[in-house]
MARBA-3410 file (N, C-alpha, C, O; in Angstrom, 1 decimal):
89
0.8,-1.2,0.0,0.0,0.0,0.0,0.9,1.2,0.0,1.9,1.4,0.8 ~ 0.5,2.1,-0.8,1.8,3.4,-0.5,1.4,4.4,-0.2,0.3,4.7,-0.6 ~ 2.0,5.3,0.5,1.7,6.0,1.6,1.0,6.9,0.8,1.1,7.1,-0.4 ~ 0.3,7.6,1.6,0.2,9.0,0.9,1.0,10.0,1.3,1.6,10.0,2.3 ~ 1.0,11.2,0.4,1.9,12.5,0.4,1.6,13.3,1.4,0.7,14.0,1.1
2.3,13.5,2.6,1.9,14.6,3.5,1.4,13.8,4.8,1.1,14.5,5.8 ~ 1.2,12.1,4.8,0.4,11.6,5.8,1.0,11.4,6.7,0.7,10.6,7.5 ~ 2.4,12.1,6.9,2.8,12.0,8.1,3.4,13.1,9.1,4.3,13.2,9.9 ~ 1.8,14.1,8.5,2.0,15.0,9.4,-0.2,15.3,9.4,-0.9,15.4,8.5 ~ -0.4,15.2,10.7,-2.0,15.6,10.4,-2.0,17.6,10.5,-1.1,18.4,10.7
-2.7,17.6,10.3,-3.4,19.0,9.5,-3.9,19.5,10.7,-3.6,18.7,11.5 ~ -4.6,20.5,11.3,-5.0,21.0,12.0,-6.2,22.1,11.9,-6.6,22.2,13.1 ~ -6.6,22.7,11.4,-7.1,24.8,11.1,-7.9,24.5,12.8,-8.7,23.6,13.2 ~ -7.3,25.4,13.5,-8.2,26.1,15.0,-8.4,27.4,14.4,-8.1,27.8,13.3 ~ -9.1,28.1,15.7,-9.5,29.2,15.1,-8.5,30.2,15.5,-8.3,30.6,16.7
-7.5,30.8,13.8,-6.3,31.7,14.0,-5.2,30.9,14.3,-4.3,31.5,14.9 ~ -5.2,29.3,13.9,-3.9,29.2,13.9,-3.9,27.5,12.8,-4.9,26.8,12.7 ~ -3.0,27.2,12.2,-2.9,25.5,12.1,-2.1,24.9,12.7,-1.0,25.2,13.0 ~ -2.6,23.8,13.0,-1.7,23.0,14.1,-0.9,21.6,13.2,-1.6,20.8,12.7 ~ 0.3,21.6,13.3,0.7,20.5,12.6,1.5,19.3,13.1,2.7,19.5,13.0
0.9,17.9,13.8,1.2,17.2,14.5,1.9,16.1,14.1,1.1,15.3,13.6 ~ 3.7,15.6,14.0,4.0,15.1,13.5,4.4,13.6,15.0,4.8,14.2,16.0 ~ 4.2,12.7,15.1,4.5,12.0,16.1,4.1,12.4,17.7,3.0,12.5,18.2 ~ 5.0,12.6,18.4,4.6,13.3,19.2,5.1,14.6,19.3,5.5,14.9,20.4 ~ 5.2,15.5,18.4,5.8,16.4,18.3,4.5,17.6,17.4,4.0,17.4,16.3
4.1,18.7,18.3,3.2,19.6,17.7,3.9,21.1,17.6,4.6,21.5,18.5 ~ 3.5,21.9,16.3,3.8,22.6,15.5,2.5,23.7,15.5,1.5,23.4,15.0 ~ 2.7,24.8,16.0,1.4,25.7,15.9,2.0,27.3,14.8,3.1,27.7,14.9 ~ 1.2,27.6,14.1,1.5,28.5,13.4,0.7,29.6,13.3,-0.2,29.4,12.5 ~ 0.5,30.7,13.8,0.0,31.5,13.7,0.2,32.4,12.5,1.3,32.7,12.1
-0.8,32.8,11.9,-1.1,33.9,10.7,-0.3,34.8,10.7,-0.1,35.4,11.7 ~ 0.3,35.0,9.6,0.9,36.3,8.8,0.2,37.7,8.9,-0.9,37.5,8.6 ~ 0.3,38.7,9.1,-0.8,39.8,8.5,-0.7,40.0,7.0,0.5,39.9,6.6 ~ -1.6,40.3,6.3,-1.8,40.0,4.6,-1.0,42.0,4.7,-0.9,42.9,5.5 ~ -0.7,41.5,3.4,-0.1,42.9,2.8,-1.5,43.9,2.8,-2.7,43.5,2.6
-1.2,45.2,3.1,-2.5,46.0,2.1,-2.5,46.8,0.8,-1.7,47.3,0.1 ~ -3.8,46.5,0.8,-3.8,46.6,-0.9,-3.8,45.3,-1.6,-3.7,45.3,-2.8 ~ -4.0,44.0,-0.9,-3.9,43.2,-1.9,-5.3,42.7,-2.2,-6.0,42.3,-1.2 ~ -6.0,42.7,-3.6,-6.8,42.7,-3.6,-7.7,41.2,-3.7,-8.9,41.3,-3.9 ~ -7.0,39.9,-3.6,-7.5,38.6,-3.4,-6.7,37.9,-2.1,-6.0,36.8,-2.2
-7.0,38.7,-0.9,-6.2,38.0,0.5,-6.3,36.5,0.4,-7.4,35.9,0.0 ~ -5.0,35.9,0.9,-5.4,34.2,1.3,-6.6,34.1,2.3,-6.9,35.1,3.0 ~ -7.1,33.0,2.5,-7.4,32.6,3.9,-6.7,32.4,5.1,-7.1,32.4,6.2 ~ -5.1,32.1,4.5,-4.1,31.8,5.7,-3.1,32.6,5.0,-3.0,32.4,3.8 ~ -2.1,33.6,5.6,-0.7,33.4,5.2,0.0,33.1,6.3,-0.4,33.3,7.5
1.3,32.3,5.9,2.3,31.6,6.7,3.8,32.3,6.4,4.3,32.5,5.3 ~ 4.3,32.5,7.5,5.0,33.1,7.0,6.7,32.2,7.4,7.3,32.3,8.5 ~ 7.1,31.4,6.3,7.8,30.6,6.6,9.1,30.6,7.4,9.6,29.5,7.8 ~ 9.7,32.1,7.6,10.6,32.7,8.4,10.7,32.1,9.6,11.7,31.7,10.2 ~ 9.2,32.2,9.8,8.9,32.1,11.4,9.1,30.7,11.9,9.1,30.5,13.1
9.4,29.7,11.0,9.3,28.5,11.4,10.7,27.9,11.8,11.6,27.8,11.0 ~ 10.8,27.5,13.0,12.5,27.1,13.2,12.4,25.7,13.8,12.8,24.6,13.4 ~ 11.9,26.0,14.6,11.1,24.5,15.9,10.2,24.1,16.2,9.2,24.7,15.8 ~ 10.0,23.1,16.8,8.4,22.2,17.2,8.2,22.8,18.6,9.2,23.0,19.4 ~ 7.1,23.1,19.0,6.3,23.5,20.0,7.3,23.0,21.2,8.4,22.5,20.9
6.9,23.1,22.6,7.5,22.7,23.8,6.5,21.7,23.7,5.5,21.7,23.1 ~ 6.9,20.8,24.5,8.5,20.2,24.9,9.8,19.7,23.8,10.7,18.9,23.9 ~ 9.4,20.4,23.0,10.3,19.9,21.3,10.9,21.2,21.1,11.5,21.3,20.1 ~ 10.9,22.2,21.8,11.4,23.2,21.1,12.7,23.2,20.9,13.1,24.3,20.4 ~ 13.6,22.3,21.3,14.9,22.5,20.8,15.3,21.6,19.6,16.4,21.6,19.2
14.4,21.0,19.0,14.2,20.1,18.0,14.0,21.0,16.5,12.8,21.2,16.2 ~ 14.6,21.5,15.8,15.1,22.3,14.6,14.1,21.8,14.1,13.7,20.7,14.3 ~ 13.6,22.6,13.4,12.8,22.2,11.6,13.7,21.5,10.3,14.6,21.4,11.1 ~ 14.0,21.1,9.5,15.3,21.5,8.8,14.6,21.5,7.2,13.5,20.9,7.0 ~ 15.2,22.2,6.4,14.4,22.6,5.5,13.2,21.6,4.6,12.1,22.0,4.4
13.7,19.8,4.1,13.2,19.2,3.4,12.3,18.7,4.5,11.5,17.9,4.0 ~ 12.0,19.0,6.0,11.2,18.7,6.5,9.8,19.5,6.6,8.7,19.2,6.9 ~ 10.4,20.9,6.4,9.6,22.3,6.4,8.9,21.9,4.7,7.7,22.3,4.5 ~ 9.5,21.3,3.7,8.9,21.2,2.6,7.4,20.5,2.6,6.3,20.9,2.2 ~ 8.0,19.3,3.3,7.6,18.4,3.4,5.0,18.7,4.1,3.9,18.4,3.8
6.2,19.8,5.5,4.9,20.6,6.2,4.1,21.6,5.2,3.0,21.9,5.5 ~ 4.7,22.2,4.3,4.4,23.0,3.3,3.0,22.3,2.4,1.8,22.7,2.2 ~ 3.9,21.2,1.9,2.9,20.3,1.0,1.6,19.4,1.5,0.6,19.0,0.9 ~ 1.9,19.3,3.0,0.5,18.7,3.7,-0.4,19.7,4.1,-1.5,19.4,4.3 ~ 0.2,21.1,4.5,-0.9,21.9,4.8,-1.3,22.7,3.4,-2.1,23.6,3.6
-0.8,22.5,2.2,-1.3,23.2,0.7,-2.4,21.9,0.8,-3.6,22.1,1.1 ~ -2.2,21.1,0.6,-3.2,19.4,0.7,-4.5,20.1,1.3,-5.4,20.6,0.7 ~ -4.4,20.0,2.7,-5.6,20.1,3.5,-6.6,21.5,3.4,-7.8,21.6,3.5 ~ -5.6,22.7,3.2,-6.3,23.6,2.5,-6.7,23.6,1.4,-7.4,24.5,1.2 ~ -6.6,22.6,0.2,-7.5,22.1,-0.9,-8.5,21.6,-0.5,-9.7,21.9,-0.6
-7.9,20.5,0.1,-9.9,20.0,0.6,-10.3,20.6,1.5,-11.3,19.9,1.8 ~ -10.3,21.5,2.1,-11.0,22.5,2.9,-11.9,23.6,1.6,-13.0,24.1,1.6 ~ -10.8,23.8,0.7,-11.4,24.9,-0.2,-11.3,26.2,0.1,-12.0,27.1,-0.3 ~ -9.7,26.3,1.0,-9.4,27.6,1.3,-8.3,27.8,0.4,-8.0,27.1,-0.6 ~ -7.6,28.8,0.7,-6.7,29.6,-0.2,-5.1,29.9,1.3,-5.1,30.6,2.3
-4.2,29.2,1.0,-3.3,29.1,1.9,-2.1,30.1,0.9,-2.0,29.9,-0.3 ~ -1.5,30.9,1.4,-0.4,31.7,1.1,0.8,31.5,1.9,0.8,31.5,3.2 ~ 2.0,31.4,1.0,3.4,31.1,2.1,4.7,32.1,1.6,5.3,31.9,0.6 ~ 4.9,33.1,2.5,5.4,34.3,2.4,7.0,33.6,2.8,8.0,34.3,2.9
END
């Protein structure tokens, strides 16, 4: 059976943040502010800067980039079948 893409991270939307739960390790991300003036805002912007570590008690546990890709592609996923519009700054 082969895996699917992204299934090894579950998805999250709370309200004003996504949560991205990889083992026992959780990832919260809070919203970007959208530029102004733009005139088709996402539903979410992410602003990938911000991303270095997994939540406490993991916070000394680095992101490292092909793993950040990786969270990139499961939360573009779950915002399709949601039918929102995810932006990553």
């Amino acid at each position: 059976m082969a895996k699917r893409r992204g299934a090894e991270f579950q998805i999250t939307l709370t309200e004003g943040s996504i949560r991205v739960r990889s083992a026992e390790r959780v990832l919260t991300i809070s919203p970007a502010p959208s530029l102004p003036g733009e005139d088709d805002p996402a539903d979410f912007i992410v602003d990938l800067d911000s991303i270095l570590c997994w939540d406490s008690p993991h916070e000394d546990v680095e992101i490292e980039v092909e793993e950040l890709q990786r969270i990139v592609q499961a939360i573009e996923a779950e915002f399709e079948r949601l039918g929102l519009a995810v932006e990553f700054d």
